[in-house]
C-alpha angles and dihedrals in degrees: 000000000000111000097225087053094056091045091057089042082049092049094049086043087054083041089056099041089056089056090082097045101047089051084048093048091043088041086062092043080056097061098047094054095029102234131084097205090044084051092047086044083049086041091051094045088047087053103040085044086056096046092050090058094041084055088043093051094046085045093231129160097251091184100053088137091159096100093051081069105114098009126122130279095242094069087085100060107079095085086053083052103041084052086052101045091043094047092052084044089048096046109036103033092082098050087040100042117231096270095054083046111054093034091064088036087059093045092053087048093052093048089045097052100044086056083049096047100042087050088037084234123188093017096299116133111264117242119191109247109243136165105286096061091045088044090051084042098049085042087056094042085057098050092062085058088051099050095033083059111046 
């Protein structure tokens, strides 16, 4: 495997192991101010507060808007996702527990991404769906029955 490939593999992975801990630290937050959505608002401002002063600090144009001419519209969504995904962590994960979760996070990310990958949506090659991915996706799915139910 190409090194560069299995670094980046190494660096998602990192990315993915820091998703439970951020809805347990903003679950907590929850619960001090007593309300999930107020704790994910907290949890955006931190992070855009944090963006603004890494672009600050690499002295880069952060409002070079000139290239989103002509795009579509849809561009626009993933902070509405990202709301969305952050408010339902923030506020299940701690009913759910972070196992039962995730692993359901994970499962509706898999069945998502093998509908964008096999259309090539939102500019990502297209791959044809086999076995294999139904096969790691079906193995997933029944690993929320098995934690659901232990």
């Amino acid at each position: 495997m190409n090194f560069k490939i299995l670094l980046f593999m190494l660096i998602i992975l990192a990315g993915g192991c820091m998703l439970p801990i951020q809805a347990g630290i903003n679950g907590r937050l929850g619960r001090a101010v007593n309300n999930p959505i107020v704790a994910a608002f907290i949890s955006f401002i931190t992070g855009t507060v944090l963006l603004g002063l890494y672009l600050m600090a690499m002295r880069q144009n952060p409002f070079d808007l000139a290239g989103t001419k002509g795009a579509p519209w849809w561009i626009w969504s993933g902070g509405l996702i990202g709301a969305f995904f952050v408010s339902i962590a923030t506020t299940l994960v701690p009913r759910l527990g972070a196992t039962l979760s995730f692993t359901l996070i994970i499962a509706g990310q898999l069945i998502i991404s093998i509908i964008i990958d096999k259309y090539g949506l939102f500019g990502i090659a297209a791959s044809d769906i086999n076995i294999k991915k139904i096969a790691g996706i079906s193995l997933v799915m029944a690993g929320v029955l098995l934690i659901k139910n232990s």
